[in-house]
C-alpha positions as CSV (number, residue, x, y, z in Angstrom):
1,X,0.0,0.0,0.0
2,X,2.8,2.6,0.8
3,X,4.5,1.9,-2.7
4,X,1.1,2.9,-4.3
5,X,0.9,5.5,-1.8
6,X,4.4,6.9,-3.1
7,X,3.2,6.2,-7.1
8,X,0.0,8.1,-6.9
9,X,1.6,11.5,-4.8
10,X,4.7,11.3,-7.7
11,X,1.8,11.3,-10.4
12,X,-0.2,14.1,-8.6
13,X,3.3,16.3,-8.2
14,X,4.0,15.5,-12.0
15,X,0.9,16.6,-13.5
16,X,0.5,19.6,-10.3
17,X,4.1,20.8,-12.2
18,X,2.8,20.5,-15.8
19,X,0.3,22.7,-15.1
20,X,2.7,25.5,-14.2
21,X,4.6,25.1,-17.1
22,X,3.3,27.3,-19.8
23,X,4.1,26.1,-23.7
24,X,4.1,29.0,-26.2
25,X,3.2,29.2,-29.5
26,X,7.0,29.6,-30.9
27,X,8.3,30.4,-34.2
28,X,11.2,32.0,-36.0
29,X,12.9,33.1,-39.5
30,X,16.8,33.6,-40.2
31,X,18.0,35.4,-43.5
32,X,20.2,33.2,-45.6
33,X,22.8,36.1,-45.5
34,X,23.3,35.8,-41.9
35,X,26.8,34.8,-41.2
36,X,25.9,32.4,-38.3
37,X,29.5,31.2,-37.9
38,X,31.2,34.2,-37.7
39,X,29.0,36.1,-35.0
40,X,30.9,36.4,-31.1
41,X,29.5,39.7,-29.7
42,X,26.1,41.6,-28.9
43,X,24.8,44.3,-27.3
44,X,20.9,45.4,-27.3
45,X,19.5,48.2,-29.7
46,X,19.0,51.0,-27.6
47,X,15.3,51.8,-28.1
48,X,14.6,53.3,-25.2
49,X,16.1,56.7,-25.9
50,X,13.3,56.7,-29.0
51,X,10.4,56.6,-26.6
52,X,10.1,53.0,-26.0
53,X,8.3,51.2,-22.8
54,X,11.1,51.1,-19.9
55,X,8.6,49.3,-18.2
56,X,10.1,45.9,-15.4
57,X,9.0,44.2,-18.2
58,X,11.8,45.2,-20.3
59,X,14.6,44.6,-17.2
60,X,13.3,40.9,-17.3
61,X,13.4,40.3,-20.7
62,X,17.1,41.7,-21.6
63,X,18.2,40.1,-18.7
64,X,16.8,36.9,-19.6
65,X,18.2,37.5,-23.2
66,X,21.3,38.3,-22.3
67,X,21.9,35.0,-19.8
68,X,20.4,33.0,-23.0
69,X,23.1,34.9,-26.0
70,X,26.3,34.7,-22.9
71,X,25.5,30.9,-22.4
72,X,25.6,30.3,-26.0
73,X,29.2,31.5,-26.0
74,X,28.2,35.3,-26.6
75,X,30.1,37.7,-25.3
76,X,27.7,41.3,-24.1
77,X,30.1,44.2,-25.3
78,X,29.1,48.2,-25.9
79,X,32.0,48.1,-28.0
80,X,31.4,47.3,-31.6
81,X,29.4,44.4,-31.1
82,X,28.6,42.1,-34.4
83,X,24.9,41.2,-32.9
84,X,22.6,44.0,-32.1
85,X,19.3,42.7,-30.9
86,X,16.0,44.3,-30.4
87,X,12.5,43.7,-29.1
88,X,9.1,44.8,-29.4
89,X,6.3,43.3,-27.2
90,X,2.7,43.7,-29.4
91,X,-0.3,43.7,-27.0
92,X,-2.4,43.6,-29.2
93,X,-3.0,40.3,-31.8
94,X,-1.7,41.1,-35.4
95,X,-0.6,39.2,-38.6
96,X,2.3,38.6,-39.4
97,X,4.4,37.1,-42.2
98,X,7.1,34.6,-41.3
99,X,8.7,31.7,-43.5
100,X,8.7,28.7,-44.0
101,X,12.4,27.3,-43.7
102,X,14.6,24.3,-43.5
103,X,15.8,24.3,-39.6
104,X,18.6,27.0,-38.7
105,X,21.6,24.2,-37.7
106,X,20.4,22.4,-41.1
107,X,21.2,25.6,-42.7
108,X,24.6,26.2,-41.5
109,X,25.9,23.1,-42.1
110,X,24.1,22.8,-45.3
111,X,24.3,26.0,-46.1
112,X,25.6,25.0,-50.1
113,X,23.0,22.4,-50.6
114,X,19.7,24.2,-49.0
115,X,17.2,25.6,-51.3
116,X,17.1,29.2,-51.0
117,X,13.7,30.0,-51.7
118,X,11.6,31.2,-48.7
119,X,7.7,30.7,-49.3
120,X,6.1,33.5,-47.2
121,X,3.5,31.6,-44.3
122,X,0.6,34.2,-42.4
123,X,0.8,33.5,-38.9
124,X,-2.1,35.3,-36.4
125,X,-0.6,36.2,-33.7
126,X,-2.9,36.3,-30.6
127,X,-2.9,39.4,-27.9
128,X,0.4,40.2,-26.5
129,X,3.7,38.4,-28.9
130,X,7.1,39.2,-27.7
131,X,9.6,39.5,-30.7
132,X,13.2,39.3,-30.8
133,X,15.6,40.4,-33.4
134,X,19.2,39.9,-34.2
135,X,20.3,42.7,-36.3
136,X,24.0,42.1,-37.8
137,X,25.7,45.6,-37.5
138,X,28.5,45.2,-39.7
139,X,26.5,43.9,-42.8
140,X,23.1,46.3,-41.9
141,X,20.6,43.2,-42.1
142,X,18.3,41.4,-39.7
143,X,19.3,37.8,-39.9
144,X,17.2,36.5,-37.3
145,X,14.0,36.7,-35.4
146,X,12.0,35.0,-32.9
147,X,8.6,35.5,-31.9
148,X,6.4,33.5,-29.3
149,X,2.4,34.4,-29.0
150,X,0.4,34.7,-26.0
151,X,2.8,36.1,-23.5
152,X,1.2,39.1,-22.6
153,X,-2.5,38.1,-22.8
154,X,-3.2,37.5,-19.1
155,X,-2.2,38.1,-15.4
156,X,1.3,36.4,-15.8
157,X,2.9,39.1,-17.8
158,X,5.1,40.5,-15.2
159,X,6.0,37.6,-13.3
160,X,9.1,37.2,-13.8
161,X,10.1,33.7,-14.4
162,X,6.9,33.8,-16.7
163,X,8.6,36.2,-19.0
164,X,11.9,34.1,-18.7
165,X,10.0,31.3,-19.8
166,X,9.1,33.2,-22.5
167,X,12.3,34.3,-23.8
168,X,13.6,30.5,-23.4
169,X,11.2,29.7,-25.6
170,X,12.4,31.9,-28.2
171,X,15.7,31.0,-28.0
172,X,15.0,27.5,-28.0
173,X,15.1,28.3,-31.9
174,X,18.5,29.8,-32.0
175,X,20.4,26.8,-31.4
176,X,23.5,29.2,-32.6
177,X,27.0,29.0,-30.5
178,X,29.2,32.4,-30.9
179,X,31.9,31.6,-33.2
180,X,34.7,29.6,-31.6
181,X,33.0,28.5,-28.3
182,X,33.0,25.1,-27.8
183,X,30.4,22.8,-25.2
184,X,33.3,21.1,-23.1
185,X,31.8,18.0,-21.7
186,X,33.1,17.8,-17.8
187,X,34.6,14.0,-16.8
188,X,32.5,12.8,-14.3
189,X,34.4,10.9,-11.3
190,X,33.7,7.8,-10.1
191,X,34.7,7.1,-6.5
């Protein structure tokens, strides 16, 4: 009985834990003239000065991107950074045009053999997407851009590992390392 006991309270805790976790509706575009394996530094577009929100909201998210880009091998720098990145939080639902594309790590490898043609796909954003942009500042392009739907449609929007979930989300699409970093793989002792 106390084994069943100890199944049924790790079921409840499982499903009590899904329910906090929050999936949202993710998707992103990269421009085949991005120069994925050349990119080592970033610094944020400064769009406060233009009139922007400087909302908490804004602390959270930066934050949470800048953790993300730094443990991808990114280096923040105000000093002529490669990656600028920017973004814009809609509130209210909109459409917006996205592509449809071969994955971005099948790209760089790939990046020879890949069809280059991007078919244009409509996405309807609901109430409150959260878009991030990488903006290469040396070539004047935006090479990439994530956006996830949903974030800011209900009482969560300033919580702050809500908006961190958010922003993981995102980046879950950039599975991008800065040029020359390397995942070391710790030996693990055995005593």
């Amino acid at each position: 009985m106390k084994a069943f006991s100890t199944i049924a309270l790790l079921t409840l805790l499982f499903f009590a834990s899904c329910m906090g976790y929050k999936e949202f509706p993710v998707e992103s575009d990269y421009s085949f003239e991005g120069e994925f394996r050349r990119y080592k530094s970033f610094n944020f577009l400064d769009t406060r000065s233009s009139g922007a929100d400087s909302s908490l909201q804004n602390d959270i998210i930066e934050s949470a991107i800048r953790a993300r880009m730094e443990l991808q091998g990114y280096e923040y720098t105000t000093r002529d950074p490669r990656l600028l990145v920017s973004y814009k939080i809609f509130y209210d639902s909109l459409f917006f045009t996205g592509y449809d594309q071969p994955d971005i790590e099948l790209f760089i490898e790939y990046e020879e053999n890949i069809d280059q043609e991007m078919d244009p796909v409509k996405y309807n954003l609901r109430q409150g997407t959260l878009l991030v942009l990488m903006y290469d500042r040396e070539r004047k392009k935006s090479i990439w851009q994530g956006y996830a739907s949903g974030v800011f449609g209900d009482s969560f929007y300033s919580d702050k590992r809500y908006l961190q979930g958010a922003v993981r989300s995102i980046f879950d699409q950039y599975k991008v390392f800065a040029e020359g970093f390397a995942v070391q793989k710790k030996k693990v002792s055995r005593n």
